[in-house]
C-alpha positions as CSV (number, residue, x, y, z in Angstrom):
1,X,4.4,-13.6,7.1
2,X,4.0,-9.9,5.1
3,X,0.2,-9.8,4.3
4,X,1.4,-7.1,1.7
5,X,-2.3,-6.2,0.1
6,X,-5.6,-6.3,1.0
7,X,-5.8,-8.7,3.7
8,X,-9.3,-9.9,2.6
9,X,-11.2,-12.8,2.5
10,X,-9.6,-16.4,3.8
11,X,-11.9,-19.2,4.1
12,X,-15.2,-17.6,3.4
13,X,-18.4,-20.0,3.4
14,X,-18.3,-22.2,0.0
15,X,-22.6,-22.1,0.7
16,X,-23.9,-19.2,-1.7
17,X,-22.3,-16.3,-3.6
18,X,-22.7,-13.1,-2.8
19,X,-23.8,-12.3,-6.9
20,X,-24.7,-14.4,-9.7
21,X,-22.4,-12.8,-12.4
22,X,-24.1,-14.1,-16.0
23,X,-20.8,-13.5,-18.8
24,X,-19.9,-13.8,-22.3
25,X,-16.8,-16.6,-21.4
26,X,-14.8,-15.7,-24.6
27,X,-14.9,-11.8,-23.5
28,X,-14.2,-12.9,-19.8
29,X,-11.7,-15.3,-21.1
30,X,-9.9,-12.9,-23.5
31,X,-9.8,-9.6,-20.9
32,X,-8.4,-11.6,-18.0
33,X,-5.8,-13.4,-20.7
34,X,-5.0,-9.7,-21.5
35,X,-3.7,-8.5,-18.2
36,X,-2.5,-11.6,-17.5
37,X,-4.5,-14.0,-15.3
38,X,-5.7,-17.3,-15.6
39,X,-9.4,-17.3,-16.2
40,X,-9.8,-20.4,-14.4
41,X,-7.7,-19.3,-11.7
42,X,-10.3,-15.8,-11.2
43,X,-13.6,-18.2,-11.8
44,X,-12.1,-20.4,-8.8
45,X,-11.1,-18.0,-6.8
46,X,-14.2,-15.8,-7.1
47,X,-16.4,-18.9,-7.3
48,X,-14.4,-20.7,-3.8
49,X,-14.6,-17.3,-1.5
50,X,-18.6,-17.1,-2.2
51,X,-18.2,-14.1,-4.1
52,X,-19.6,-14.8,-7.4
53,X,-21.3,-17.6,-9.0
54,X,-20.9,-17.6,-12.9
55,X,-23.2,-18.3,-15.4
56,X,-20.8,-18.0,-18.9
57,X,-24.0,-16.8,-21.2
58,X,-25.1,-13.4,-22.9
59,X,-26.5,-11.0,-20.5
60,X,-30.3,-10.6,-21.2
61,X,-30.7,-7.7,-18.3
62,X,-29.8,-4.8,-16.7
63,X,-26.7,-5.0,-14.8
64,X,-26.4,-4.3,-11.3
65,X,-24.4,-0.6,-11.1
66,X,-21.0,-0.6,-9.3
67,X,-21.5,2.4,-6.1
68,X,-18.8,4.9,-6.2
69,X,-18.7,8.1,-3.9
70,X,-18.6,10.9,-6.6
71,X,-15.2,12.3,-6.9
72,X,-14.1,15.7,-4.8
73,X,-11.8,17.9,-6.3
74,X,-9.5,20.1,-4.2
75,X,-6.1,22.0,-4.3
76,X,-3.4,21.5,-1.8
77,X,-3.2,23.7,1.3
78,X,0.0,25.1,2.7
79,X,0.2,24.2,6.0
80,X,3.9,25.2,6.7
81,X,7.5,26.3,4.7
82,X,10.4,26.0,6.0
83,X,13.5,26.4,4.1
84,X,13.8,23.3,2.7
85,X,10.8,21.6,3.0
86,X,6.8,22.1,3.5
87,X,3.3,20.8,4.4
88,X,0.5,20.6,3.0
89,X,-3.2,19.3,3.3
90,X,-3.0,16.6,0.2
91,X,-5.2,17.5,-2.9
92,X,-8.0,15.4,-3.3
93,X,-7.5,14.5,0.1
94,X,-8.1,10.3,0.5
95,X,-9.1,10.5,4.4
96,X,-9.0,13.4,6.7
97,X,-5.3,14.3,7.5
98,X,-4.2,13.3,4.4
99,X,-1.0,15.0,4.3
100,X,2.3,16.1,2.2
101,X,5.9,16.6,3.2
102,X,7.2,18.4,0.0
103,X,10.8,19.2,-0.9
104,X,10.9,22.5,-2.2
105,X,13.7,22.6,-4.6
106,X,12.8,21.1,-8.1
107,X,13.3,17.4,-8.5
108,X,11.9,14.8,-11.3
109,X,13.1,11.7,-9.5
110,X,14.0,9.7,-6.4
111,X,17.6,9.7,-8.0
112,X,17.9,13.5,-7.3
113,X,17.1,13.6,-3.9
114,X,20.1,14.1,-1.5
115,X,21.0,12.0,1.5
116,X,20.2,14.9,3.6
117,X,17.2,15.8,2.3
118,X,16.0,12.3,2.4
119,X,16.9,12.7,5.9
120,X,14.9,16.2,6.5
121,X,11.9,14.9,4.3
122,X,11.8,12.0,7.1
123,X,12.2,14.3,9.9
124,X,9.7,16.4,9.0
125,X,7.2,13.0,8.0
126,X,8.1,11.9,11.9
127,X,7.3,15.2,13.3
128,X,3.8,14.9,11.6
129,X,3.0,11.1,12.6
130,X,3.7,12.5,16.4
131,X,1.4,15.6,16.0
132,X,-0.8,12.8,14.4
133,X,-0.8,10.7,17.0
134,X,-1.0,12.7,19.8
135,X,-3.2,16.2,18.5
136,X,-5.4,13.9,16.5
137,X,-5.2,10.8,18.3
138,X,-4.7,8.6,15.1
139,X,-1.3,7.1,15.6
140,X,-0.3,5.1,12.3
141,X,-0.5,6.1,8.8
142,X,0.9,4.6,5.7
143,X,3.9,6.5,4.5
144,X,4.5,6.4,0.5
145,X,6.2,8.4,-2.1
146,X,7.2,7.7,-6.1
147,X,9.7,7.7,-8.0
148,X,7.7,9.8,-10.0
149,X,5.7,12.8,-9.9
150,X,1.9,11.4,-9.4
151,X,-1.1,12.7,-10.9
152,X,-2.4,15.7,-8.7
153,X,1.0,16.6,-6.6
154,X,2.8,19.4,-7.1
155,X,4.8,19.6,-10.4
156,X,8.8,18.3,-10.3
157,X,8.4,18.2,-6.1
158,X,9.3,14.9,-4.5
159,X,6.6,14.2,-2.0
160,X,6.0,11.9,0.7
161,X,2.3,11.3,1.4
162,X,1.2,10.8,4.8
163,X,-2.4,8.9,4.6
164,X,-3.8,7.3,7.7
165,X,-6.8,5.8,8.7
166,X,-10.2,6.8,8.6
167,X,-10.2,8.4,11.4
168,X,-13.6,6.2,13.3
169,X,-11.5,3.0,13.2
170,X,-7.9,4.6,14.3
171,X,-7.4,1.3,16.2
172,X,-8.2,-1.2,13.9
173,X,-7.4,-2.4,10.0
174,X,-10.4,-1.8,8.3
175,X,-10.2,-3.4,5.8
176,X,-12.3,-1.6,3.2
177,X,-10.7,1.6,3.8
178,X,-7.1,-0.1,3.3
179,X,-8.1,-1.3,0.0
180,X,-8.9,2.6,-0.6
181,X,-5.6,3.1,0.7
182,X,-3.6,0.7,-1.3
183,X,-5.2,1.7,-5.1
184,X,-4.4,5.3,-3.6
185,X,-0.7,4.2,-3.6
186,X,-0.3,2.2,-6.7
187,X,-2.9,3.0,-9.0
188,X,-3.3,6.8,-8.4
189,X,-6.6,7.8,-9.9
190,X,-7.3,3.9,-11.7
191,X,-10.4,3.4,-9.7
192,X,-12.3,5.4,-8.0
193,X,-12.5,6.2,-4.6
194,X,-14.5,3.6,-2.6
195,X,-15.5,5.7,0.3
196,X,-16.3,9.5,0.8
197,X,-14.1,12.1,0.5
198,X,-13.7,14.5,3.6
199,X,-16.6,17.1,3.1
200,X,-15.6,20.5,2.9
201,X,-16.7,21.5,6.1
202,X,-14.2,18.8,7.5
203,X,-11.7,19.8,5.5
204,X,-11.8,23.3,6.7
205,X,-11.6,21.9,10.1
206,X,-8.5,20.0,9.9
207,X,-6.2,22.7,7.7
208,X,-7.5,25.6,10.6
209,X,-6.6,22.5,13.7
210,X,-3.0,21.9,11.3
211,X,-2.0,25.3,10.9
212,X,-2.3,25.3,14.6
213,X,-0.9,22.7,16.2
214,X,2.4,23.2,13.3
215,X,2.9,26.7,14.6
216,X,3.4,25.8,18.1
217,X,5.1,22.1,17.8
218,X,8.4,22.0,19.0
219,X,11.3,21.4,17.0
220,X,11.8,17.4,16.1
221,X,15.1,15.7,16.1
222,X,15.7,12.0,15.0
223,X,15.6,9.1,17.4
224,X,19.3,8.2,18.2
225,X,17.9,4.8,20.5
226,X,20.4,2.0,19.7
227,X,18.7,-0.8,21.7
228,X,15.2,-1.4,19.9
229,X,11.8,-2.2,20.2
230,X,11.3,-5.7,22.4
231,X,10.0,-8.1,20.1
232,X,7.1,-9.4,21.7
233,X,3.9,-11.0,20.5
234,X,0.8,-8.8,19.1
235,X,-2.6,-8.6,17.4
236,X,-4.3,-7.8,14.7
237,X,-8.5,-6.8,14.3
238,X,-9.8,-6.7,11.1
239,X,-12.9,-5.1,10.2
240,X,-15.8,-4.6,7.5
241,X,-14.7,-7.4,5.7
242,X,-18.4,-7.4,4.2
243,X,-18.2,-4.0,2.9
244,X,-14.2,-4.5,1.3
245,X,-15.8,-7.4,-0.3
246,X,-18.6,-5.5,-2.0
247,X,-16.0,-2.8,-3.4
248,X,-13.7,-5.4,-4.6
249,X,-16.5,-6.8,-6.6
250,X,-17.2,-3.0,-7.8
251,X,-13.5,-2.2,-9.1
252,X,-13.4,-5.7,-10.4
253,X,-16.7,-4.9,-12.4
254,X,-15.9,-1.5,-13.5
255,X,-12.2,-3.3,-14.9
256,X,-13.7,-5.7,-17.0
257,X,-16.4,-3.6,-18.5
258,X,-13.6,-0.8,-19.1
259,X,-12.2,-3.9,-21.4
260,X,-15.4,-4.3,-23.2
261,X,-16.9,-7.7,-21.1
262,X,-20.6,-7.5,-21.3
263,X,-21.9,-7.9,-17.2
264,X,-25.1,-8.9,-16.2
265,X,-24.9,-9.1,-12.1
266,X,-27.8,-9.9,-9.7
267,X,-27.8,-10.2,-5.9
268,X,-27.6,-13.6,-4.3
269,X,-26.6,-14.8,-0.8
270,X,-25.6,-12.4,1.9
271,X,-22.0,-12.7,2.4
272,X,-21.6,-15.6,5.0
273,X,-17.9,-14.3,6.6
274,X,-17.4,-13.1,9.6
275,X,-16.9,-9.1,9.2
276,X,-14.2,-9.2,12.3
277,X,-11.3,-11.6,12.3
278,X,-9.0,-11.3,15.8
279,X,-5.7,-12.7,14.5
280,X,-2.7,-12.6,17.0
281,X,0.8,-12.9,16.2
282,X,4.3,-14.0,17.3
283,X,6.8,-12.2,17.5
284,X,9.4,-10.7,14.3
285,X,9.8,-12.9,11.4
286,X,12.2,-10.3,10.0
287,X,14.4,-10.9,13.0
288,X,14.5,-14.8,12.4
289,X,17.5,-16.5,10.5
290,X,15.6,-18.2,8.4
291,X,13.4,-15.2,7.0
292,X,17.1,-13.4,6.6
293,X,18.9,-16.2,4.8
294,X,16.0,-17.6,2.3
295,X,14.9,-13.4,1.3
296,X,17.9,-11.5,1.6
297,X,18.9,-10.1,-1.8
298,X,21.2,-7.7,-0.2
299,X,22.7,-5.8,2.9
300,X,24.3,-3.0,3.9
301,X,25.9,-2.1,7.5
302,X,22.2,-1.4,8.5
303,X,19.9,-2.7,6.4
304,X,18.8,-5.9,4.4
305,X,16.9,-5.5,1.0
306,X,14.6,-8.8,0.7
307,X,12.8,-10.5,-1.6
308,X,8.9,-10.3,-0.8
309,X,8.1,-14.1,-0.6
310,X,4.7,-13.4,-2.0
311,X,5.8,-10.9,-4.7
312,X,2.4,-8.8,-5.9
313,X,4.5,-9.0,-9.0
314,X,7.2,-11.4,-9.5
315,X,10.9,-10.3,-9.5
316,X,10.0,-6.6,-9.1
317,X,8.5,-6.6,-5.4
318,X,11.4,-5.9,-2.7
319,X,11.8,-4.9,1.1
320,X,13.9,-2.5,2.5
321,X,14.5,-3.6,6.3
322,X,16.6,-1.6,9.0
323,X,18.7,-4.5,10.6
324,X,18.5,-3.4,14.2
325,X,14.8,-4.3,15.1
326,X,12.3,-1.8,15.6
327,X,8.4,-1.4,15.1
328,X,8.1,2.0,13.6
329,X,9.0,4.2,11.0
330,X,9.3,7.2,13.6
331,X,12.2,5.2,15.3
332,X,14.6,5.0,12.6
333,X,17.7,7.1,13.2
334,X,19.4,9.7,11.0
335,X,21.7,7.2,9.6
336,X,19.2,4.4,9.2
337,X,16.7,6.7,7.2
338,X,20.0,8.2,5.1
339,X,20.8,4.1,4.4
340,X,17.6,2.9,3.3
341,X,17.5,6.0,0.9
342,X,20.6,4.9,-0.6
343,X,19.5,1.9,-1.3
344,X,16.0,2.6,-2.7
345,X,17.7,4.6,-5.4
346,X,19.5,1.9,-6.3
347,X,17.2,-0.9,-6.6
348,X,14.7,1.5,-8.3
349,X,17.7,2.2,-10.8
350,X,18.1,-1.2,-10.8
351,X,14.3,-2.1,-11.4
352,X,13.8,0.2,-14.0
353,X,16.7,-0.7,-16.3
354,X,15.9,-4.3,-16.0
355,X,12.4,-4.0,-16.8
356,X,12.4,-0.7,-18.8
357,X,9.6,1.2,-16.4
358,X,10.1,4.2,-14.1
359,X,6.3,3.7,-12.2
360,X,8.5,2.5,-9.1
361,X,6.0,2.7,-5.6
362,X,7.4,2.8,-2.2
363,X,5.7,2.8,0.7
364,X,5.7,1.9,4.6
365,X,2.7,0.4,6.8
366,X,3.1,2.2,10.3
367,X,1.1,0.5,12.3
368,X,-1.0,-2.6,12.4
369,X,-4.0,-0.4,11.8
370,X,-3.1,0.2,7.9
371,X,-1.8,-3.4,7.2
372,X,1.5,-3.6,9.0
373,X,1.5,-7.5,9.3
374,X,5.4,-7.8,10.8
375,X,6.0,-5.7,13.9
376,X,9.3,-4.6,12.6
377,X,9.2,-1.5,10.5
378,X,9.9,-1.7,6.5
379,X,9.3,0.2,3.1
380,X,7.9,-1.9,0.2
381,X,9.5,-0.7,-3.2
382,X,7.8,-2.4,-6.2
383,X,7.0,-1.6,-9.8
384,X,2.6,-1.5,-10.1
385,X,1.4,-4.6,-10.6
386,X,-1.4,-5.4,-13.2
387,X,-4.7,-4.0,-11.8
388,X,-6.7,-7.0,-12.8
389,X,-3.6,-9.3,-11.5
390,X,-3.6,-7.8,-8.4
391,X,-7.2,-7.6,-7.5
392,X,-6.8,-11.1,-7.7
393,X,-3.6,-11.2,-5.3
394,X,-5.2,-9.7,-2.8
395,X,-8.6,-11.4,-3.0
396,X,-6.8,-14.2,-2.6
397,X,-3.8,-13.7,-0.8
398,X,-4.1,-16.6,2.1
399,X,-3.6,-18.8,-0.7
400,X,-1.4,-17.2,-3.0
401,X,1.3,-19.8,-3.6
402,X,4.8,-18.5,-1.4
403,X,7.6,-18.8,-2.8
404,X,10.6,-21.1,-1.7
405,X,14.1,-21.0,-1.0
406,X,14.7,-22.1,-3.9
407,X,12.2,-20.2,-6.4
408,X,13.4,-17.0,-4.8
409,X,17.4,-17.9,-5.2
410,X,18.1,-16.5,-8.9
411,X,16.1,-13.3,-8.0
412,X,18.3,-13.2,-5.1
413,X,21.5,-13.2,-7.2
414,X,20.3,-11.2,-9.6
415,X,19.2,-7.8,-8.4
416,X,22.0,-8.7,-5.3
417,X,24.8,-8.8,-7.8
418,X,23.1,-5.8,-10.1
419,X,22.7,-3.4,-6.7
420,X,26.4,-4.7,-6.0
421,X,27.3,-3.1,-9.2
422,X,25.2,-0.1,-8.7
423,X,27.8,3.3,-7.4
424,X,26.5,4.4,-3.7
425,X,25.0,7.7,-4.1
């Protein structure tokens, strides 16, 4: 149902690895053990998608390098202030039209950020999707903010990060730029970046086309539609499979020998998968009694929070989900955005007394494009997973054990009764 992460590699060829990996097996055994995932479990999964084969020895070679674009480091550009909030060009810019919404008043967490200005923030986030979509011509974009300051945004201002597609595949989840995307969200400077930054020159050329098109766009007001989006069935393209694969097998490299395991890797088999998977789709899940009575944790006059039946880490990976259906982030109303707000204080408060972290990620997939897997719009709010762990989730996600009914049910009663007992803001 919710392909969460990196929507990689399902049935790949069993016939030839793409690498021979040749591995001490106590180091591999130990660093995995460390962050929490079954060393068999990784050998299998590696081993089954034609990724790697093993060969648990001491490395007698050179290892083959893991290929990073070198790193580009840039200050935010004001785009536009207004009173209470502004834009900028992101920092370190991921993708071209990488953008901030930025509160201006001082804030150090979600917690102090009021129902109106969670309302204005989204406003303004809306008004830049359209310009995206119809200036730029690049109509999705994920849509994340922290509960946290993250490295390289302003200091103590809440920010909402707009980051889209690479702009040549606008149409289409490509899926080695979403794995860019995702370790953008999460991880926030853990890897490094797996394609090029925007070159200067680029750069220059979208702040000058920005500065523009925000001077002369028309003032944005929120949708106030009450009927919804039809629900009707869809499709999905994926592409550069090939190349996500490669990059996984890069971070996952770079991990283990941050941990000290000794890597000697060598080319093998060309990767046998097909780089473009066509996948269609039927209709809402998230509209779907079923969906609503096995994940619901809780609900509000508008919205449902539910448990993600594939959590990328168990108990702390949640859905907040307007009830009335519609597909995109820029057609929630006033009320709806001011809801959902509510309630992603609280379940962060809630997440981060029960497991005594603060790194609480939230973030919505607009658009098929950048991974949106259920045509009905919806923020994920999770603590970060393990890196290591969740390489592994999303390598091999198809066949990530779901959860049932009854798996989910304490969770369910849990954080429901704790965000019961949590005061409405």
């Amino acid at each position: 149902m919710l392909k969460y992460t990196v929507l990689l590699m399902a049935a790949l060829s069993p016939l030839g690895c793409l690498e021979t990996w040749t591995v001490p097996k106590e180091q591999w055994t130990s660093a995995l053990k460390d962050a929490g995932v079954d060393p068999g479990y990784a050998t299998d999964t590696l081993t089954k998608l034609g990724l790697v084969s093993f060969s648990f020895a001491e490395p007698q070679s050179p290892t083959l390098p893991a290929v990073f674009p070198p790193a580009v480091a840039t200050a935010a550009e004001l785009l536009k202030e207004e009173p209470q909030v502004s834009i900028y060009y992101a920092a370190n810019a991921r993708v071209r039209n990488h953008l901030w919404v930025v509160l201006n008043r001082p804030v150090h967490s979600l917690a102090e950020v009021k129902p109106e200005e969670a309302a204005l923030l989204a406003a303004t986030t809306n008004k830049v999707l359209g310009l995206l979509a119809t200036k730029f011509h690049i109509p999705h974009a994920v849509v994340a903010q922290w509960n946290e300051a993250q490295p390289g945004n302003l200091a103590d201002r809440f920010t909402i990060e707009i980051v889209p597609p690479r702009p040549e595949t606008a149409h289409v989840l490509n899926v080695w730029d979403k794995i860019d995307s995702n370790h953008h969200v999460l991880f926030r400077g853990k890897y490094p970046p797996l394609l090029p930054a925007p070159t200067p020159e680029e750069r220059a050329q979208d702040i000058a086309e920005w500065k523009a098109v925000l001077a002369d766009a028309s003032a944005f007001t929120f949708s106030e539609k009450v009927e919804g989006d039809p629900i009707e069935d869809w499709t999905q393209v994926q592409t550069h499979r090939r190349k996500a694969a490669e990059s996984m097998l890069d971070i996952l490299h770079a991990s283990l020998t941050e941990k000290g395991v000794k890597i000697e890797r060598k080319p093998d088999s060309p990767l046998a998968a097909p780089d473009e998977i066509v996948s269609p789709k039927k209709g809402c899940a998230f509209c779907r009694k079923p969906v609503i009575d096995s994940q619901k944790t809780y609900e509000t006059e508008l919205s449902y929070v539910f448990y993600n039946f594939k959590p990328a880490i168990p108990g702390a990976h949640f859905l907040i989900v307007p009830k009335r259906h519609i597909a995109s982030y820029t057609g929630l109303t006033k009320e709806e955005v001011k809801d959902m707000h509510d309630l992603s204080v609280r379940l962060t408060q809630v997440l981060q007394e029960k497991f005594q972290r603060s790194d609480v990620k939230m973030y919505t997939q607009s658009g098929p494009p950048v991974g949106q897997t259920v045509p009905h719009s919806h923020m994920h709010l999770m603590l970060a997973p393990s890196p290591l762990r969740y390489i592994f989730f999303g390598l091999n996600y198809e066949q990530e054990t779901s959860l049932t009914a009854e798996q989910m049910k304490p969770t369910l009663e849990e954080i429901g009764k704790l965000l019961h007992d949590k005061q409405s803001i």
